[in-house]
Residue frames relative to the residue before (quaternion, step in Angstrom):
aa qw qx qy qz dx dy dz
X 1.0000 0.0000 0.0000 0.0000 0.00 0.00 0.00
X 0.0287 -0.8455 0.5326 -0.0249 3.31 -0.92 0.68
X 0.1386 -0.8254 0.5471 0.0150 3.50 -0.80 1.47
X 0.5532 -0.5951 0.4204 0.4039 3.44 -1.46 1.10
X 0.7941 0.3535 -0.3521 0.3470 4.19 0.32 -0.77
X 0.6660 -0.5023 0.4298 0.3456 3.04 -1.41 0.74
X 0.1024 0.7483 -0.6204 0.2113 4.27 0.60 0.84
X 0.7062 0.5035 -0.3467 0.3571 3.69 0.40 0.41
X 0.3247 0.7325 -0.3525 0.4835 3.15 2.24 0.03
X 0.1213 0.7933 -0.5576 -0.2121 3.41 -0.98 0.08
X 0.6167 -0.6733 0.4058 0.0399 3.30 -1.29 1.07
X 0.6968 -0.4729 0.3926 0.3699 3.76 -1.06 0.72
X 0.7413 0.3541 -0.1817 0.5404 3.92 1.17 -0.92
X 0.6330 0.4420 -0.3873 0.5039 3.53 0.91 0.04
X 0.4654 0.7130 -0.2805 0.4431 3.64 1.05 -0.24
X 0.5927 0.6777 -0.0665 0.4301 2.86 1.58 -1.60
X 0.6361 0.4986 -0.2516 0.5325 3.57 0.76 -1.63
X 0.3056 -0.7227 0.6137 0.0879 3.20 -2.08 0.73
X 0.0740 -0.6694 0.6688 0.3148 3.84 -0.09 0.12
X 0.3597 -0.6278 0.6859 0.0784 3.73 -1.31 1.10
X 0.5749 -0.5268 0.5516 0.2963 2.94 -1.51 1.24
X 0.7109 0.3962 -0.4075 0.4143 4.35 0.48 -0.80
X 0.5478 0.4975 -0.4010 0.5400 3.97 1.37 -0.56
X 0.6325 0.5750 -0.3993 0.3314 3.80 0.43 -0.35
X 0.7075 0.4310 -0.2810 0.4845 3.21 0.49 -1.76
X 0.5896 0.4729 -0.4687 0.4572 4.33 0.51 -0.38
X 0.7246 0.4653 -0.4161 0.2921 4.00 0.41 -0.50
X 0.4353 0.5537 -0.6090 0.3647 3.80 1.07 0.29
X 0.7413 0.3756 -0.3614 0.4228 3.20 -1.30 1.84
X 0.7644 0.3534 -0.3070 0.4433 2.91 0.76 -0.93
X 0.5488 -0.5333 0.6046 0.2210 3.88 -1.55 -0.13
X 0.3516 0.7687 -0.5287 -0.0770 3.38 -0.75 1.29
X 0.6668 -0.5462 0.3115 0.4000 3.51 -0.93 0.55
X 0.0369 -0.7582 0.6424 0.1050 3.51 -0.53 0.50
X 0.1146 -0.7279 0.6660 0.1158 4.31 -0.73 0.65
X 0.0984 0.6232 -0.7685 0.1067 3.09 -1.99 1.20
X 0.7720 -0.4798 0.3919 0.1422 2.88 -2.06 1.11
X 0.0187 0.8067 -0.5772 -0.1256 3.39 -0.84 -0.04
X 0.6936 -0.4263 0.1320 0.5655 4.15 -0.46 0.82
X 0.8259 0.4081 -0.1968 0.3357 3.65 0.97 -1.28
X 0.8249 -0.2689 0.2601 0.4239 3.36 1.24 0.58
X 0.6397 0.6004 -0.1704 0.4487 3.54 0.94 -1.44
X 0.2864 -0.7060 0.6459 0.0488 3.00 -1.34 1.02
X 0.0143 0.7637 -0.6401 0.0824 3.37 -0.81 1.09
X 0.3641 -0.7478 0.5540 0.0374 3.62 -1.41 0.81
X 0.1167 -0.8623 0.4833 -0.0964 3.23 -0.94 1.25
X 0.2370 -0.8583 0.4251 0.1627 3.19 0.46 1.68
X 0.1623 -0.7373 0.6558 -0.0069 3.98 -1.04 1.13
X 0.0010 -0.6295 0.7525 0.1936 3.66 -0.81 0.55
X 0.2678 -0.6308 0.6517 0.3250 3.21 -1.81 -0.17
X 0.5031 -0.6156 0.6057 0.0330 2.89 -1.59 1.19
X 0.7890 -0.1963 -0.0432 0.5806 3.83 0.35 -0.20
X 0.1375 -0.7299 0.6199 0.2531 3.44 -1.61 -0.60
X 0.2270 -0.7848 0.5727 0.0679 3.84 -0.86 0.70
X 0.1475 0.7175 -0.6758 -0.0823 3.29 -1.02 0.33
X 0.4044 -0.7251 0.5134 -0.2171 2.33 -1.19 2.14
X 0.2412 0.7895 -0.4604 0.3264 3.72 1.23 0.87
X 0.2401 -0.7545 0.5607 0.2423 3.37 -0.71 0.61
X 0.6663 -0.6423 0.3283 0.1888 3.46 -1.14 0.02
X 0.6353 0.4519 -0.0308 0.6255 3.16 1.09 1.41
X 0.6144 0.6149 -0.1212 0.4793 3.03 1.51 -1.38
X 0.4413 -0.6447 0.6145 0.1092 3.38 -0.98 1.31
X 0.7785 0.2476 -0.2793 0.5045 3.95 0.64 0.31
X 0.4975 -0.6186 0.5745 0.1995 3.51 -1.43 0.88
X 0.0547 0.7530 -0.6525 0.0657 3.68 0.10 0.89
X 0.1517 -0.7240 0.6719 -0.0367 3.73 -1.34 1.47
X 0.0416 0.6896 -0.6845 -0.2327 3.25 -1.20 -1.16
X 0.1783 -0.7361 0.6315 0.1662 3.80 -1.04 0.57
X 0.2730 -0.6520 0.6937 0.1381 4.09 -0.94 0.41
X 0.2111 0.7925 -0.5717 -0.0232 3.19 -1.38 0.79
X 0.1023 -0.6923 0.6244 0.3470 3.65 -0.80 0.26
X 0.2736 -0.6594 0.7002 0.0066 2.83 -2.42 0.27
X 0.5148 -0.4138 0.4517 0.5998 3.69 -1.17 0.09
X 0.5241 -0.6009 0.5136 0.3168 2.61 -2.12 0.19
X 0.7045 0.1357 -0.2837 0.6362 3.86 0.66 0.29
X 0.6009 -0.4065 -0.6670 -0.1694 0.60 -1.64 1.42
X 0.7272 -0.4159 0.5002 0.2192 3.26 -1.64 0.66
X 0.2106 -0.7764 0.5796 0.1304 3.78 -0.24 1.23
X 0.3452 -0.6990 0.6017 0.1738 3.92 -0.55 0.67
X 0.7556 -0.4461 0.4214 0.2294 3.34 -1.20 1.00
X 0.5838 0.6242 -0.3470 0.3862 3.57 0.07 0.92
X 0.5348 -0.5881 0.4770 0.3750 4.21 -0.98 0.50
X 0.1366 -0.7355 0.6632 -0.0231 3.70 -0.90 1.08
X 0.4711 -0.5190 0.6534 0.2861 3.00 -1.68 0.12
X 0.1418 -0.7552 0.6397 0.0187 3.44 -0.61 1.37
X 0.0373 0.8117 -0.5709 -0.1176 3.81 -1.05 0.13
X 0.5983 -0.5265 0.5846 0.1520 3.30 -1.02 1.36
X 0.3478 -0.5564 0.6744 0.3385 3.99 -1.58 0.32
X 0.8117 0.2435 -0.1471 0.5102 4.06 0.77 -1.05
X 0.4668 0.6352 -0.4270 0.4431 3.95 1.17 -0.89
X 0.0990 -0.5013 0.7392 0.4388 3.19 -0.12 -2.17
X 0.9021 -0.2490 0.3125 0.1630 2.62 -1.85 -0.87
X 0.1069 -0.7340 0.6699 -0.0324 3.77 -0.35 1.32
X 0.1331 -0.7076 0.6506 0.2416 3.64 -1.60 0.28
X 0.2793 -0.8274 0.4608 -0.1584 3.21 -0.63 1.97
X 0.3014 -0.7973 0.5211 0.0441 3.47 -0.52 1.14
X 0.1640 -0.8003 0.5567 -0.1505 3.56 -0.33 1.41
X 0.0921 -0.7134 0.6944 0.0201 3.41 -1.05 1.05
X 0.1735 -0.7969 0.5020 0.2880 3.70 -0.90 0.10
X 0.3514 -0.8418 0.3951 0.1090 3.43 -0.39 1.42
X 0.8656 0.1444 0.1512 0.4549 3.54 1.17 -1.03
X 0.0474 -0.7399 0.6221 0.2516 3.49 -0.81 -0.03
X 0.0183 0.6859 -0.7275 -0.0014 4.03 -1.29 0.37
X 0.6771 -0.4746 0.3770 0.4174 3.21 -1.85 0.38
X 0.6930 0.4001 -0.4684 0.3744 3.80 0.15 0.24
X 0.8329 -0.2288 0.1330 0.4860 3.59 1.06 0.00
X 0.5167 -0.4041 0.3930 0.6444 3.81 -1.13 -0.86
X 0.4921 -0.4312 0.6990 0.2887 3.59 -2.27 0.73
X 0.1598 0.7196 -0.6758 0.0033 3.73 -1.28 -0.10
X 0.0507 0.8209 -0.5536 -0.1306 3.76 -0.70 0.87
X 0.3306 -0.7125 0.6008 0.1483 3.58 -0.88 0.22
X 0.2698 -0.8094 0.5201 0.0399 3.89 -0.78 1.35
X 0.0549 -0.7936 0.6033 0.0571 3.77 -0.84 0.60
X 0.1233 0.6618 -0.7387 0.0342 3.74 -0.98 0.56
X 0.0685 -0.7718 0.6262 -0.0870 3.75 -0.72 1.47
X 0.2809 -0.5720 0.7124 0.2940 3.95 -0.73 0.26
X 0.3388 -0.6196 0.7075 -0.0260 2.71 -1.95 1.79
């Protein structure tokens, strides 16, 4: 999909938002939109479900450390980098995404969190 404003930008108040280790563990299943840029300007959307979530806290630890898994089409291939992610009821978080894999349903891609509690 592909939109005419630049809605993949992210902003001084989106920076702001937190994805929460309790808002995480509920997104295995669901489908969210992630938006990137393309040379001309365009905004285009890349639909990610997530496939698992960990939480990866240690015991003791002052920080909430997660991880989400997701798969995606396979093109295009999201590079390594902080997106505008959007929720159907949340909205919008800005979500850092690594891509980890490729399998017959598409590209793997996980995204780390470490939040003070």
């Amino acid at each position: 999909m592909t939109l005419s404003a630049p809605s993949h930008l992210i902003d001084d108040a989106l920076w702001s938002r937190s994805l929460t280790k309790d808002m995480a563990s509920q997104l295995v299943g669901q489908t969210l939109e992630f938006f990137y840029g393309d040379q001309h300007g365009q905004t285009h959307i890349a639909q990610l479900r997530v496939t698992s979530f960990h939480d990866t806290t240690k015991s003791g630890n002052r920080f909430a450390q997660f991880n989400l898994e997701f798969i995606g089409p396979r093109e295009p291939q999201l590079p390594q980098q902080t997106y505008r992610m959007r929720h159907i009821e949340w909205g919008d978080f800005a979500i850092g995404i690594t891509a980890i894999g490729v399998n017959q349903a598409g590209n793997e891609y996980q995204a780390c969190f470490s939040h003070e509690v």
